[in-house]
C-alpha angles and dihedrals in degrees: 000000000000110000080237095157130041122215123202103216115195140180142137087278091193090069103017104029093121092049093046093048091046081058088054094056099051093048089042086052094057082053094256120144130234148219125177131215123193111212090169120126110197102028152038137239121248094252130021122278123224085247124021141203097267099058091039081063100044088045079072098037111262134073149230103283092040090071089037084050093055085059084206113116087203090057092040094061097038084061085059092053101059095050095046097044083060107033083055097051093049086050092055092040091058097051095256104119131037096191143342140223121194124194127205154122115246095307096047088048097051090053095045089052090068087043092045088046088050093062125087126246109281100030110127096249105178123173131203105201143148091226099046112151081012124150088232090079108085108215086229091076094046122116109227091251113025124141137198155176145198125281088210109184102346101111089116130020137345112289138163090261098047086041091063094058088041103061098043086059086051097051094044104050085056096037085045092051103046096049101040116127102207117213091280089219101208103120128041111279116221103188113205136181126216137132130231128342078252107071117012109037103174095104092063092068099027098048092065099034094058097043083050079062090057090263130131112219124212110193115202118207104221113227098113106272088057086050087049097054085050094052100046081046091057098040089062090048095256115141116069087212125356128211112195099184108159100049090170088121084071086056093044095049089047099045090050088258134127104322137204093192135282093274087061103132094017109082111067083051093048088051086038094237112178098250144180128203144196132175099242110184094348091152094063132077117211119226131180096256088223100065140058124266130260114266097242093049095036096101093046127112099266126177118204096225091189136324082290120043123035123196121224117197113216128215124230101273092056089041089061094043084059095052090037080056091044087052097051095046093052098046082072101061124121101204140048111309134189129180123198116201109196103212095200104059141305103238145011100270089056110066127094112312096000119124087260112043116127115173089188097047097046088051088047087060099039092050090046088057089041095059100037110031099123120230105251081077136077117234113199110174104194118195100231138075125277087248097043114105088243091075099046083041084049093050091048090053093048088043093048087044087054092039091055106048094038103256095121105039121227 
């Protein structure tokens, strides 16, 4: 077999260097080829990397004893962050790498998140760690397509059981990297969020009438991971137009609820992205199914919507303090900004005679982002439900407007 992809391999080499090395070889036996990268502080592999620690800390400015001088392991690995997040990114810039796989307990994950969140869509990003799929990664510091597995029994020493996740990893990241299909990039990118065709119908007709218009079109499923990918989308300039149509995650984030992170609803504005908003299930909080509520939401309407995700239903003081929030996030941005309020209802289980509806609690919204929607957006009430034809007709006629006079760009 042709050494036709090369793999970075990185880990801290003083503590795991049997283990990374283990991964070499079984990259290097499916005819893969590796480089290694050394992200370690105090000591030194048993045989040199092709880029040591020392070069990982001066790629972010700073240097070996510098970290060994701070006498804080914290500050020490955050050194190392820096440099490999860089270093990686370089690599991958100048045609080096084709993916990477990082291997570590708490300190070597928190250091593959920044070099996972420095690489491009579409880079094989694979992490080895104890506290894979763990509570204790915020969303907010996860690349849009990592993956990852667990590093079971593998804290000390190579062993039957570590090897087996070991070598999956191996064979992924190379399998990963020879069959990716990068965003091809040829045709403009509108990135839009939604859930499911159940309740929130708009993308059906959306999704083919704007590739009729030469677009690509990228639909985010909401629940927080799916938030997170749009957002780390936007932040890099992406998208040509967004329409962030189902915000719930702000008022998830806000309400203690499934986050996407606290820049949800910011960074299309930050890179002035032409964008266009709707307030999609604002009225709903979103839970982990499996776990108890929190006290202050545990005598709220909630619907199970299956063993993984629980609804909570907010009142109307809680309603106001999400617009309020919608309204906050989008006085910052930096582009053309709508926002439709859709004055009937947000989702399918809100309109007239649904389980949800709530006449009081919609007009407490709409009141709120009346009355604080800053001036730097546009506030288009429109008099229909979310899911009517006349808001999917509305946002064409807002796109084709911004099409024609440049400011998205085709």
């Amino acid at each position: 077999m042709t050494q036709d992809k090369t793999i970075l391999v990185i880990g801290t080499y003083d503590t795991k260097d049997d283990e990374l090395n283990y991964m070499r070889d079984c990259i290097q036996g499916q005819g893969g080829h590796v480089l290694s990268m050394d992200i370690s502080v105090l000591g030194d592999p048993s045989e040199p990397t092709d880029y040591s620690k020392h070069a990982v800390a001066e790629e972010g400015g700073s240097s070996i004893q510098e970290a060994i001088d701070s006498g804080d392991e914290n500050h020490a690995m955050q050194i190392m962050a820096r440099g490999g997040a860089l270093l990686a990114l370089r690599l991958y810039r100048e045609g080096k790498i084709d993916g990477v796989v990082v291997l570590g307990g708490t300190m070597g994950t928190d250091v593959a998140l920044d070099i996972c969140q420095a690489l491009p869509l579409g880079v094989p990003k694979y992490v080895v760690s104890t506290v894979s799929f763990s509570h204790l990664l915020p969303p907010e510091r996860l690349a849009a397509d990592i993956q990852m597995i667990l590093w079971a029994g593998g804290l000390y020493g190579l062993n039957s059981v570590c090897k087996s996740s070991l070598s999956q990893a191996a064979g992924a990241v190379l399998g990963a990297a020879r069959a990716v299909e990068k965003p091809a990039k040829d045709k403009p990118l509108i990135g839009m969020t939604s859930f499911g065709k159940t309740i929130l119908h708009y993308m059906v007709t959306l999704k083919p009438a704007l590739e009729e218009r030469g677009f690509e079109v990228a639909v985010f499923h909401a629940t927080g991971m799916g938030g997170r990918a749009f957002e780390s989308l936007a932040a890099e300039g992406a998208f040509a137009c967004v329409m962030d149509f189902a915000t719930q995650e702000v008022g998830n984030h806000l309400m203690g609820g499934l986050s996407a992170g606290a820049d949800r609803l910011t960074n299309a504005g930050a890179t002035a992205t032409p964008q266009i908003v709707a307030p999609a299930c604002y009225d709903l909080v979103d839970f982990v199914g499996w776990k108890p509520l929190p006290e202050r939401m545990g005598d709220k309407p909630a619907h199970d919507h299956n063993r993984l995700l629980k609804s909570v239903v907010l009142d109307n003081d809680e309603r106001r303090e999400v617009a309020r929030t919608h309204s906050e996030k989008l006085s910052t941005a930096k582009g053309p900004t709508t926002f439709i309020m859709p004055k009937g209802g947000c989702n399918e289980w809100d309109r007239p005679g649904a389980p949800l509806h709530d006449a009081d609690g919609l007009a407490a919204f709409i009141d709120e982002i009346a009355n604080t929607m800053p001036a730097n957006v546009d506030h288009h009430p429109l008099d229909c439900h979310i899911n009517d034809a006349e808001f999917c007709d509305t946002v064409l006629a807002i796109f084709d407007q911004w099409v024609a006079d440049g400011t998205i760009k085709a």
